[in-house]
VEXBA-66369 format. One record per residue (C-alpha): x, y, z. Coordinates in steps of 0.1 Angstrom, whole numbers. Each point is the difference from the previous one (the first is absolute). Example, Ala and Ser with C-alpha at 12.3 -4.5 7.8 and 13.67 -1.06 7.14 Angstrom:
       u       v       w
     123     -45      78
      14      34      -7
//
This chain:
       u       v       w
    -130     -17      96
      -5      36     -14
      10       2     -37
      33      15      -1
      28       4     -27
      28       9      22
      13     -41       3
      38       3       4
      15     -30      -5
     -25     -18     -21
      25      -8     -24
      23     -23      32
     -38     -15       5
      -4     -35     -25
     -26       0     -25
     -27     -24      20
       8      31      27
      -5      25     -19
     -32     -16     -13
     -15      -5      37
      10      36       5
     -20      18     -31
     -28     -24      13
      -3      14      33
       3      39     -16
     -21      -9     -28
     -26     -20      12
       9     -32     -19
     -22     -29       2
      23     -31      -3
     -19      -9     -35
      16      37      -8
      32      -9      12
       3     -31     -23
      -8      19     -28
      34      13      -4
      21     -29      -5
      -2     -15     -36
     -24     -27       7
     -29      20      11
       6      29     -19
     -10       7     -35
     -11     -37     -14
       1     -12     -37
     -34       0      -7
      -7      38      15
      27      12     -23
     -14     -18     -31
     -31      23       7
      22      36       6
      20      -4     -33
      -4     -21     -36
      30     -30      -9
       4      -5      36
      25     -28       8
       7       7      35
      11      24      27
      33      20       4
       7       8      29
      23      33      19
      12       5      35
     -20      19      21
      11      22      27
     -16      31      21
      16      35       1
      -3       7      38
       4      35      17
     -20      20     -23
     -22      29      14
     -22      21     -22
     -19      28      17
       6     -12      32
     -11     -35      -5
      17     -32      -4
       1     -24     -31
      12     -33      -7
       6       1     -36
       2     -36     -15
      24       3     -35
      10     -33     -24
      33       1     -13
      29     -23     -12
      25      30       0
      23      -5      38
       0      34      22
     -30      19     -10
     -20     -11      26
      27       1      25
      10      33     -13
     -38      15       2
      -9      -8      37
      38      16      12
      -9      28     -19
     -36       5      15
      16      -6      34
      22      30      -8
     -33      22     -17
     -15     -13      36
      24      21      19
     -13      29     -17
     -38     -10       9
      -2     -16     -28
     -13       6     -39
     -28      29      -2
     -21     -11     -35
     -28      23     -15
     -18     -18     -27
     -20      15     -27
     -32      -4     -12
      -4     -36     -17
      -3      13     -39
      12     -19     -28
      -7      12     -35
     -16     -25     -25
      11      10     -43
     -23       3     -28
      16       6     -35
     -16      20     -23
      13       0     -40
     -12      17     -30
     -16      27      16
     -10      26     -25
      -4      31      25
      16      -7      32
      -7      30      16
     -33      -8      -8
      -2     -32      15
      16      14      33
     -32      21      -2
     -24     -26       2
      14     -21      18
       6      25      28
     -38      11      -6
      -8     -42      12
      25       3      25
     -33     -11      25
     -13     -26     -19
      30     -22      -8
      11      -1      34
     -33     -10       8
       6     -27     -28
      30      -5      13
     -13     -10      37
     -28     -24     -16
       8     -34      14
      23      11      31
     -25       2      25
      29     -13      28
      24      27     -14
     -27      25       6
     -13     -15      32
      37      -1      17
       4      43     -15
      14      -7     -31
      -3       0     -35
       5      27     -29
       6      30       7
       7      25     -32
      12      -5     -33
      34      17     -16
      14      -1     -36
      32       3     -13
      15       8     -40
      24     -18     -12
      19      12     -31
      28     -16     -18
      31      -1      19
      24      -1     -34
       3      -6     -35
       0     -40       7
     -37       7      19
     -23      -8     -29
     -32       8      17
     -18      32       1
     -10      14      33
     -16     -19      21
     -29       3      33
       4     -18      28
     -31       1      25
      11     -12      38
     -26      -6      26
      16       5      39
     -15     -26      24
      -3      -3      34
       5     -37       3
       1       1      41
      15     -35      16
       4     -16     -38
      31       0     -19
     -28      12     -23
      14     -13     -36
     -32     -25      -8
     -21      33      10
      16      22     -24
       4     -18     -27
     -42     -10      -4
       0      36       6
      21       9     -25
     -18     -29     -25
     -37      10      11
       9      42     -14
      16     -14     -32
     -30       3     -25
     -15      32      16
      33      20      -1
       8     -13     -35
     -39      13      -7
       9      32      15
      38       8     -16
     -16     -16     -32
      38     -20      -2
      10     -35       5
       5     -17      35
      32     -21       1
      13      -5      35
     -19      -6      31
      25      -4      31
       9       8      33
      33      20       5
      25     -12      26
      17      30       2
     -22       8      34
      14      34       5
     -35      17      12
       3     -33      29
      32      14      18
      15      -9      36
      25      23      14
      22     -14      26
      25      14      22
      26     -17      22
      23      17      31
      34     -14      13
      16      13      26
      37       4     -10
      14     -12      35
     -24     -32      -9
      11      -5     -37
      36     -14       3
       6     -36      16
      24      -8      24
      19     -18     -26
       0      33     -25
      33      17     -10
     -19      30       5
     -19      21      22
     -38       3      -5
       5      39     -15
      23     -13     -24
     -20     -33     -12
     -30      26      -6
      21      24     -24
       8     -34     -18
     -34      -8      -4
      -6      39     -16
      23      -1     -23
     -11     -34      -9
     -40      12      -4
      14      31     -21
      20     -25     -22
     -32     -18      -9
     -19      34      -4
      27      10     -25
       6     -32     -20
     -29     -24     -17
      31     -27       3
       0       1      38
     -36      10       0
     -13     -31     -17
      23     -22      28
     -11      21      29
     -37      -4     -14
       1     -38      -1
      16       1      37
     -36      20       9
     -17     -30     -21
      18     -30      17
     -21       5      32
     -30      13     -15
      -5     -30     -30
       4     -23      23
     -26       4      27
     -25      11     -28
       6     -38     -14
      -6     -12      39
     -28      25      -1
     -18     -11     -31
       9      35     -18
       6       0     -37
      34      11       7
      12       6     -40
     -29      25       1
      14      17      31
      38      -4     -16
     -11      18     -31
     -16      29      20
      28       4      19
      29       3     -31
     -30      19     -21
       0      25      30
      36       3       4
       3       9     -34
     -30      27      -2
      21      30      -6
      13     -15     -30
      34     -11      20
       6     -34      20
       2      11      33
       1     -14      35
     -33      -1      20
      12       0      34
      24      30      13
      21       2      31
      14      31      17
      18       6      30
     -21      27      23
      13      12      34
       7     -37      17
     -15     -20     -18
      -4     -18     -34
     -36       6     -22
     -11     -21     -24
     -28      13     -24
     -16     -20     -23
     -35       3     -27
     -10     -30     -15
     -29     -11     -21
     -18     -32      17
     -24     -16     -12
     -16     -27      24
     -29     -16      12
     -16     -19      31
     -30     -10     -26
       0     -26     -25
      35     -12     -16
       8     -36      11
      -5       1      37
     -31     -18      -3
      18     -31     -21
      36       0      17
      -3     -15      36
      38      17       8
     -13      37     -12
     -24      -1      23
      21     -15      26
      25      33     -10
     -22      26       2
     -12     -14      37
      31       5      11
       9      29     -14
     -34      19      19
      -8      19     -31
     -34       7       1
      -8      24     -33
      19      13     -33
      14      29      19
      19     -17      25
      16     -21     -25
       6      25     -18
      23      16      25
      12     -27      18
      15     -10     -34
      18      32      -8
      13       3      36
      18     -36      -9
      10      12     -31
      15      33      19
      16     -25      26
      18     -24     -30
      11      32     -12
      19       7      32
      10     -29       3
      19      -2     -34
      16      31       3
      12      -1      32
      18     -32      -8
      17      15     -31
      15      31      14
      11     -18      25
       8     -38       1
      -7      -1     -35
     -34     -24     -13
      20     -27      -9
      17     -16      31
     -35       0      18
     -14     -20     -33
      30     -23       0
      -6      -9      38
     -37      -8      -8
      11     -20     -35
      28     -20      21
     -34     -17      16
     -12      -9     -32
      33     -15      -9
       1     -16      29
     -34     -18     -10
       9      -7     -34
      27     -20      14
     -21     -19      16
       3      14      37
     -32      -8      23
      -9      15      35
      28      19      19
      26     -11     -28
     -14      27     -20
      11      28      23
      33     -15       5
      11      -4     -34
     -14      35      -6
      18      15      23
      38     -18      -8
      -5      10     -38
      -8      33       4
      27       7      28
      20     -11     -23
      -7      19     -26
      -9     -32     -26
     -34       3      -4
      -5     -30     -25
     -11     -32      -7
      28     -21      -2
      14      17      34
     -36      -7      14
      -1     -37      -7
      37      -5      16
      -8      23      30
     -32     -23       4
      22     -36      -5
      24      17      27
     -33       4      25
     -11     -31     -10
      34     -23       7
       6      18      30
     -37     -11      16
      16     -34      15
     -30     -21       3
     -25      27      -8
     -20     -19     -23
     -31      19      -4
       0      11     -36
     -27      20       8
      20      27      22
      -7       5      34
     -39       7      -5
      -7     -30     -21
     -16     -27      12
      25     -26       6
      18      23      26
       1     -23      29
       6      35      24
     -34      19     -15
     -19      -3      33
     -40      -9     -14
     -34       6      24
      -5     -34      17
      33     -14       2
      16      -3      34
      16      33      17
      32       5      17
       4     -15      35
      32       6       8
      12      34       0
      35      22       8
       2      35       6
      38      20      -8
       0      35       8
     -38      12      10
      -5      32      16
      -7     -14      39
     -36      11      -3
      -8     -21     -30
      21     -26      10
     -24      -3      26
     -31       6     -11
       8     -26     -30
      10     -26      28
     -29       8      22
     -22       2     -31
      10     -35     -20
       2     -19      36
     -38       4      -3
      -3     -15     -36
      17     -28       8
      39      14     -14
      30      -9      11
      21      35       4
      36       5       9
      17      34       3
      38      -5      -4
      27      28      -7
      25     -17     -24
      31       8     -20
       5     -20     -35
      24     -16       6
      -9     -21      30
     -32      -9     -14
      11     -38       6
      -7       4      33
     -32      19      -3
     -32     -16      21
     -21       7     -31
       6     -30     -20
     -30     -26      -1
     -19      37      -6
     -21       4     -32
       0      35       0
      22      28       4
       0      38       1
      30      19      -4
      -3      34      10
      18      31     -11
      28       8      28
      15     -38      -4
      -8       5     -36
      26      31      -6
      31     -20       4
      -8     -10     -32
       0     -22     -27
      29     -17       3
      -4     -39      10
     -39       8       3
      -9     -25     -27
      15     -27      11
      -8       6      37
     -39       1     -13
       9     -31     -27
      11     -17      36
     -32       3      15
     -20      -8     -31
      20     -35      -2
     -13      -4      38
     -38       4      -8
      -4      39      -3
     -29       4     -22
      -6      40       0
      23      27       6
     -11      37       9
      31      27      -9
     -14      26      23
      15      46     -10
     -13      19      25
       0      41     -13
      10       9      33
      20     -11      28
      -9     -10      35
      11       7      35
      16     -33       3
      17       3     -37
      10      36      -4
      15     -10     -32
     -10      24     -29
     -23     -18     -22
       0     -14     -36
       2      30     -31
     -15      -1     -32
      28     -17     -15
      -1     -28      28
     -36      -7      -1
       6      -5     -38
      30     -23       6
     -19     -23      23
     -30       2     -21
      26     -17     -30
      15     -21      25
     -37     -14      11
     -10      -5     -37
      31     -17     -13
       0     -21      32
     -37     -14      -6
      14      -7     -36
      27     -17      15
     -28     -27      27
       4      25      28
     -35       0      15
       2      38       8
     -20      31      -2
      10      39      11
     -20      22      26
       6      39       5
     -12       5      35
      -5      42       9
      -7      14      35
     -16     -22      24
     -25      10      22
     -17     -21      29
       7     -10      41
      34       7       7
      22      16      27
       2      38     -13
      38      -5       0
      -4     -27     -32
     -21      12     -30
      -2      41      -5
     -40       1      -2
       0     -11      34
      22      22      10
     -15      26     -17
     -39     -10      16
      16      -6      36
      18      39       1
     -36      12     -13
     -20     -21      25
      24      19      29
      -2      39     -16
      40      -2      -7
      -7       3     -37
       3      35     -13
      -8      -3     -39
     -13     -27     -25
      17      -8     -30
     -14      10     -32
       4     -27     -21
      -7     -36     -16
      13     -35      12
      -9     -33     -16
     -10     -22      34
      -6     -30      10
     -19     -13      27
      16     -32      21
     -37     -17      -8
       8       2     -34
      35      -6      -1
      -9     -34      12
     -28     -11     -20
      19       9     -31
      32     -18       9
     -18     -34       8
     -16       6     -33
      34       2     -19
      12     -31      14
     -29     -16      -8
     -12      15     -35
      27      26     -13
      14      -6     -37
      40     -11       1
      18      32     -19
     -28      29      11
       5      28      20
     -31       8      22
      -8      36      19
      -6      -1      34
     -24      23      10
     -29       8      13
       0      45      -7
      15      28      -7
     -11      25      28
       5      34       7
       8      11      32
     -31      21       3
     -20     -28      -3
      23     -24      25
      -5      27      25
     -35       3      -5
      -5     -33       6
      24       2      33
     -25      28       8
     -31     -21       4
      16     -23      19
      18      22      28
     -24      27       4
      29      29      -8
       2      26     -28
      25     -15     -25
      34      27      -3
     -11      32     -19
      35       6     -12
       1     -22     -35
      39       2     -13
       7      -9     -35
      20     -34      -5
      32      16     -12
      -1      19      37
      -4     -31      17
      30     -15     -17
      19      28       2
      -7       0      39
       1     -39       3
      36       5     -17
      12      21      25
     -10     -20      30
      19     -29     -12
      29      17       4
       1       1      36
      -8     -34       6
       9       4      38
     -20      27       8
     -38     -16     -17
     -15     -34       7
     -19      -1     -30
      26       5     -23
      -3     -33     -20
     -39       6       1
       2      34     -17
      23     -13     -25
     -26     -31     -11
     -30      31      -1
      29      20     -24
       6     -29     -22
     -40      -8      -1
      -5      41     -11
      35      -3     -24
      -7     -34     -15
       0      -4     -35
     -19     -36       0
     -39       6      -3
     -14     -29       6
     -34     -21     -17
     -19     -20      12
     -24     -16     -25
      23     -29     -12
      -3      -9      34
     -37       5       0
     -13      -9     -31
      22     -34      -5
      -1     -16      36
     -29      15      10
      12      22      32
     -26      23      10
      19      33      17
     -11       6      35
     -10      38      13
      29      24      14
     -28      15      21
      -6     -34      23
      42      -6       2
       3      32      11
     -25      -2      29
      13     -36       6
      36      14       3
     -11      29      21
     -20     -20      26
      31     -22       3
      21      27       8
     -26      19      25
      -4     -40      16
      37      -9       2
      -7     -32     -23
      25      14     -27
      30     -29       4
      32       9      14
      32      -9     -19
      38       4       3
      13      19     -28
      35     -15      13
     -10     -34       1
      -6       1     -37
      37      16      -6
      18     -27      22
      18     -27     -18
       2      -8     -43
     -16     -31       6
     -24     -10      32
     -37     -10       0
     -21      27      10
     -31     -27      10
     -21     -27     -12
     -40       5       0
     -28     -19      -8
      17     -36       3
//
């Protein structure tokens, strides 16, 4: 997989997920991998060796910031925090930078200045004299010893000298010289360097100034190694779909917000620390001396003799600018990546390769947490999106486990009673109302009788509500083969006494029978359960089909059934949740849009392509990954069907090798298409492929993006190739062998067996 930072919904991913994921990107070995959970990380006896008085290891969640692009390429930024939102905070933020082609960094020169102080000169201009007359040979001195410095282009450079005289009557020492040698410490963070530097010119410079060395240091205040970052947002990109506001609006927030900080060392030292949140904490998962870093940073802010803020936002034209100068001090060389097995295992997947990068990479995140925080005060204000994140925590110190913890979350901060006390009775609530639930664990612990393990024995025995005709059959036909029992049955609820799946030990609901809702659901599935159901598949598909022309589940809904499926599992339900997108595969043209849409190209009646995306799945995959969810899927998880998002161009390309013909020149943009896929619906009489055009509407209007690497990455489902089920489908439409099926048949009668297959 190419390395990539652009992973929407990693967060809905769970953490062994995630894991497998950054392996892939990263190149993980699995000894890598292992490293980051407690037990393999940093050990007892390694830190008794990094620091004195050791008495054991403290330890700090670690999360990545994805979405970050920094001079057109990706990062993965790992960061090690205890505080809730940051990290979530950061990666929405880079998504939005990301929209704006991401952060553009230029990174100084890597100088840091190491301090020698000089007392009781007699003559200090004097000293300045000779000292300037040596300039060549204590650099030279300087360099002795740093033959890798000097190897890898770095090293001292020139020499600089500073008086100091007495700032005020309380100042009882006379004027002072301060001698500062600039280094080029290259990939190092450079302070070990300096400072022998600094220690080997001692006794010469206190020869040539004829005064009295005291100090010998480093200074942290790295203002000569500088990284200037700057962020776009498009406007129109800036305000959610949940904002008060419009996205011009948001962005004037956000500048008067910036000027605020400019103005005020109050709101400056606040707005600062926001910048710091993101940045500290990936130079602790980096192996950074982050206080160093820290007191750059503040030192720098304060350089003009006023607290200011570092990072600036204007609104220019349409679009928000965030600029941003920052003193960072980092390094690829030395620090503790040789002793701590989990820096190492950071900065892998991170793909930093030298001081530079970091070094911009850094301040981009920094930019991004900036965002990030002031987007959510001048809008939402920072404090409900902390309270969300520290309802979770409550809802652990209560003593919630597995999908508990997002129920309980969620009930105390919808209701406004984000504490404890109201924690610990929402969870007793959840608790007493799971029946004979008695998996302490939650629903992924290992007691759960319904968590489906590798080598136990898979479902037999399966029923069918609701599939699209063409998966219906290719599921039957599919599962015959593997020795599965399949019946396809259209059902109401209520009559499901009647229904010729029981003795089934499977069951997939799909989303046309699942829209009449909720209502008796739960016992209808407890039903089956009593009669031997061990797995049951809720099945959302983002877009209708010919035989349901139902409009399919929103936002909201999808979030709905996703609670229902998690308190359900809590509750002993044996049951899982599936989003299903645009199908693709052998069908008759008149059933699934794409084949429709490759059957008028294949005869010339097609006059433009769309230009657009449309998360698709191919019937091959469909069925692999369905058998695997009865067999394997975790009770209470949603799982992505799919197997790609695909534009058009690229669909038609592929059509194009297969028939011969030059794919449609005209390209229309997707709000045409739906625009002109609206107004064919309304003359329903007068166009056969009414319902067809309004699936290929809802596919270019649909809210839902779908991913697929729970699915992947957890149960092991390899995605198959769009290219091969579009030449499959087009050869079974030029050969005839794309199934026939009555559209009316499936509309006749609330409750009558469609067929029976595979018995």
């Amino acid at each position: 997989m190419a390395y990539s930072s652009a992973l929407s919904g990693f967060y809905r991913l769970d953490l062994p997920s995630r894991r497998r994921l950054l392996a892939e990107i990263a190149g993980l070995s699995e000894e890598e991998c292992q490293t980051l959970s407690p037990e393999f990380g940093l050990s007892p006896s390694q830190a008794d060796q990094m620091i004195e008085n050791a008495i054991g290891v403290f330890g700090l969640p670690l999360g990545v910031c994805v979405n970050l692009r920094v001079n057109g390429r990706d990062f993965l930024i790992p960061m090690a925090i205890e505080e809730p939102s940051v990290v979530a905070a950061a990666s929405h933020a880079a998504k939005l930078l990301r929209g704006g082609e991401g952060v553009r960094a230029e990174v100084s020169e890597p100088l840091i200045v190491g301090q020698v102080q000089l007392l009781d000169v007699p003559d200090i201009e004097a000293a300045i004299a000779a000292i300037r007359k040596e300039e060549a040979e204590l650099l030279a001195l300087a360099n002795q010893g740093h033959s890798a410095l000097l190897r890898a282009g770095g090293g001292a450079r020139r020499i600089e000298m500073r008086r100091l005289p007495p700032l005020d009557d309380e100042d009882r020492l006379p004027e002072m010289l301060i001698v500062e040698i600039v280094v080029d410490v290259r990939d190092a963070m450079g302070a070990n360097a300096v400072n022998s530097m600094c220690e080997r010119l001692a006794p010469r410079l206190a020869e040539l100034s004829r005064g009295r060395v005291n100090l010998r240091i480093l200074s942290n205040l790295s203002d000569r190694r500088l990284v200037y970052v700057e962020g776009v947002v498009p406007l129109k990109e800036l305000a959610g779909k949940k904002e008060s506001m419009d996205g011009r609006e948001l962005g004037k927030r956000i500048e008067e917000a910036s000027i605020f900080a400019e103005r005020d060392p109050y709101r400056a030292a606040t707005h600062n620390k926001g910048i710091m949140n993101g940045i500290d904490a990936a130079l602790i998962a980096l192996g950074q001396d982050f206080r160093a870093v820290e007191a750059g940073a503040h030192a720098y802010a304060a350089r003009s003799g006023r607290y200011t803020a570092l990072a600036k936002w204007r609104v220019e034209g349409d679009c928000l600018v965030g600029r941003m100068r920052i003193p960072m001090a980092v390094g690829t060389v030395g620090g503790v990546v040789r002793v701590h097995p989990v820096v190492r295992v950071g900065r892998k997947i991170a793909g930093i390769e030298s001081a530079a990068e970091m070094a911009g990479a850094l301040a981009a995140l920094g930019l991004a947490q900036n965002l990030a925080a002031l987007r959510a005060l001048a809008s939402e204000g920072i404090q409900r999106g902390h309270m969300r994140l520290h309802a979770r925590n409550l809802a652990v110190e209560a003593g919630a486990k597995g999908n508990e913890i997002a129920i309980v979350a969620e009930r105390i901060a919808k209701e406004g009673e984000i504490r404890l006390e109201n924690a610990k009775k929402v969870l007793e609530e959840v608790r007493k109302n799971a029946g004979n639930f008695k998996n302490t664990g939650g629903p992924d612990g290992p007691e759960n009788p319904w968590n489906a393990r590798e080598g136990e024995s898979p479902i037999r025995k399966v029923v069918i509500f609701g599939a699209p005709p063409p998966l219906s059959r290719f599921l039957a036909q599919s599962w015959k083969k593997a020795e599965r029992e399949v019946h396809l049955v259209s059902q109401r609820p209520e009559e499901f006494e009647t229904c010729p799946a029981l003795g089934m030990d499977g069951i997939l609901l799909f989303w046309p029978w699942l829209s009449r809702g909720k209502s008796g659901l739960e016992s209808f599935l407890r039903f089956f359960v009593q009669k031997g159901v061990k797995k049951i598949v809720l099945v959302l598909s983002s877009v209708c089909s010919a035989a349901h022309p139902e409009a399919p589940p929103s936002l909201e809904e999808i979030a709905s059934w996703e609670l229902f499926v998690s308190q359900g599992a809590l509750e002993g339900l044996p049951i899982v949740l599936a989003l299903l997108p645009t199908l693709l595969g052998p069908s008759h043209p008149q059933e699934l849009p794409l084949s429709w849409l490759l059957d008028s190209f294949a005869r010339g009646l097609l006059p433009f392509r769309p230009k657009a995306s449309i998360d698709v799945l191919t019937l091959w995959d469909a069925e692999k990954a369905l058998l695997r969810l009865l067999d394997a899927s975790h009770p209470g998880r949603r799982y992505d069907l799919l197997t790609e998002r695909i534009d058009f161009d690229h669909f038609f390309e592929f059509a194009e090798e297969f028939e011969g013909r030059p794919r449609p020149r005209m390209a229309l943009p997707a709000f045409v298409c739906a625009k002109f896929a609206r107004f064919i619906e309304a003359f329903p009489w007068a166009f056969e492929e009414t319902s067809l055009l309004a699936m290929l509407r809802q596919a270019f209007e649909s809210p839902v993006q779908l991913d697929g690497r729970r699915l992947q990455f957890e149960l092991g489902i390899k995605r198959g190739s769009i290219r091969e089920a579009v030449h499959a489908t087009c050869l079974a439409l030029r050969e005839g062998q794309a199934m026939h099926y009555s559209l009316q048949e499936e509309n006749e009668g609330a409750f009558r067996r469609v067929g029976s297959l595979g018995q």
